[in-house]
N, C-alpha and C positions, 0 to 999 in steps of 0.2 A: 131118733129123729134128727140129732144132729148132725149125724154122718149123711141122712138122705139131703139135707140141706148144702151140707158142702159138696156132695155130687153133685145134685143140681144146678148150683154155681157156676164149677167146672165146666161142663157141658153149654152152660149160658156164657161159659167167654171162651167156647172154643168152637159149636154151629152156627149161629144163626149168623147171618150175613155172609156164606163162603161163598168167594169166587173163586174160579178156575186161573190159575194161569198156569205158563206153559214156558218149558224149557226143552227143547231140543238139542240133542247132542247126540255123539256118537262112542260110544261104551265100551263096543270092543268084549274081551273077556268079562272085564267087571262088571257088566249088565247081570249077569250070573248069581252076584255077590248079594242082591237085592231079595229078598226074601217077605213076605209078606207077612205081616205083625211084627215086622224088625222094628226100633227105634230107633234113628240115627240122630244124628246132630254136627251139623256143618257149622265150621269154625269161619269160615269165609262167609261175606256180605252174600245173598243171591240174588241174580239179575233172575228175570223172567218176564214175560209179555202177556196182557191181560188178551191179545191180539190173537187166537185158534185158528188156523186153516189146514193147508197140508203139511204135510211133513215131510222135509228129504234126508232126515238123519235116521240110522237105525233105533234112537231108544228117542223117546219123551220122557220125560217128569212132567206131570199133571197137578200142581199144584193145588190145595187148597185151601184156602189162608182166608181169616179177617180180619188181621192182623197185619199188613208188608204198607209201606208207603208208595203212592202212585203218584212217579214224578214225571207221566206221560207230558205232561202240560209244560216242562221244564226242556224236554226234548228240543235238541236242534237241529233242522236237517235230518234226523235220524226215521222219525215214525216207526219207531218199534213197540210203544206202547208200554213202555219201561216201567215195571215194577219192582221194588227192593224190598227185599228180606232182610231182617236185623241177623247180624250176626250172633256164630253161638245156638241158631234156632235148631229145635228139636223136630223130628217130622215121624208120624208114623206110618208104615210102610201099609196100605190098604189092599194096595192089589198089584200082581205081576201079571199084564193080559198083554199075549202077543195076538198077534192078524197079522195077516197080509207081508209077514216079511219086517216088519216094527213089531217094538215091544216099548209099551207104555208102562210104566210107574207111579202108580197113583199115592204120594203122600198128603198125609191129612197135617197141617202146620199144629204143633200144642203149643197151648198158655204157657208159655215159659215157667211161671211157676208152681206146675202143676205136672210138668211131663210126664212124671215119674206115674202118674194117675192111670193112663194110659199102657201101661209094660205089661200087665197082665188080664186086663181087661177085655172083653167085646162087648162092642157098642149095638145098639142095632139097627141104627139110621145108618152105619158104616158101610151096607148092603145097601142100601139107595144112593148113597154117593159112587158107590162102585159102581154100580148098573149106570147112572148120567157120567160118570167117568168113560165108559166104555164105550156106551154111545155117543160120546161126542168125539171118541177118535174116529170111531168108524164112520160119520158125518165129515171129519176133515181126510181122511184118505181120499176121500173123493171129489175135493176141494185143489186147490190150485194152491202151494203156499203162497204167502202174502213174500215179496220179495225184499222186503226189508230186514225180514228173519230168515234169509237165504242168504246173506252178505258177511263176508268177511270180519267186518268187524264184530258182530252181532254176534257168527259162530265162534268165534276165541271168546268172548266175552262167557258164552257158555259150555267151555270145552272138557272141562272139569267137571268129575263127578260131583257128586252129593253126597257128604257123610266115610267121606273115605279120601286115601293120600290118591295119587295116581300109579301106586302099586297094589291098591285095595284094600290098604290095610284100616280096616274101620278107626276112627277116632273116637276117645271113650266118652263117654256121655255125661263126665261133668268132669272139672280140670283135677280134681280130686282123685279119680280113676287113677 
């Protein structure tokens, strides 16, 4: 009984309230490197925009977090919709779904102290976040991008993968590794 309680827990501070955000970029080989039910964990701060439309890069990360600070209201000049990711965060890798010439990356954000909860598990709400993950790319292909996430600064901001150097080589998933 008390293992079903500490799941439940778990689960309570890692669904309810996720939002989408969205990180654009372009991959290259290391798109590759992404594998579904991987666990990564990015040492760097993550930018990303709570702001979906089209996309002119070949990969997205699809975010899904209720947990990143939203310092859209802090923006200046900018209107990108800015959200931050603590560093350090772990992310589970939900789905690898290409269309149309893109290929989106749907990670699920974990309870930092819990990540490890999720390495061998399936969930099975993780299948409906897939399916609204999916669907909502293929609603912004069709979309015009918003041009503020088309700008220069915006795209270096997000130029860098997720969970790896920019030679691919994954980062270990706690500094212990």
């Amino acid at each position: 009984m008390k293992h079903k309680r500490a799941m439940e827990e778990i689960m309570n501070m890692t669904y309810p309230g996720l939002t989408m955000l969205y990180r654009d970029v372009n991959l290259g080989v290391l798109g590759s490197r992404y594998k579904e039910g991987m666990i990564i964990r990015e040492k760097g701060f993550v930018d990303a925009s709570k702001r979906g439309s089209g996309i002119i890069t070949t990969h997205r990360f699809a975010i899904l977090s209720n947990h990143f600070m939203d310092v859209a209201e802090y923006e200046q000049l900018t209107n990108w919709g800015l959200c931050i990711i603590q560093r350090d965060s772990h992310f589970k890798i939900l789905d690898v779904y290409r269309v149309n010439g893109k290929t989106q990356i749907t990670l699920l954000h974990l309870p930092e102290l819990y990540w490890w909860f999720f390495e061998n598990v399936k969930i099975g709400i993780d299948q409906q976040v897939v399916e609204f993950a999916r669907k909502r790319l293929e609603e912004c292909l069709v979309t015009n991008p918003v041009s503020e996430l088309t700008s220069e600064n915006w795209l270096e901001r997000c130029s860098f993968p997720l969970g790896m150097d920019d030679q691919g080589n994954l980062f270990p998933l706690s500094e212990d590794a």
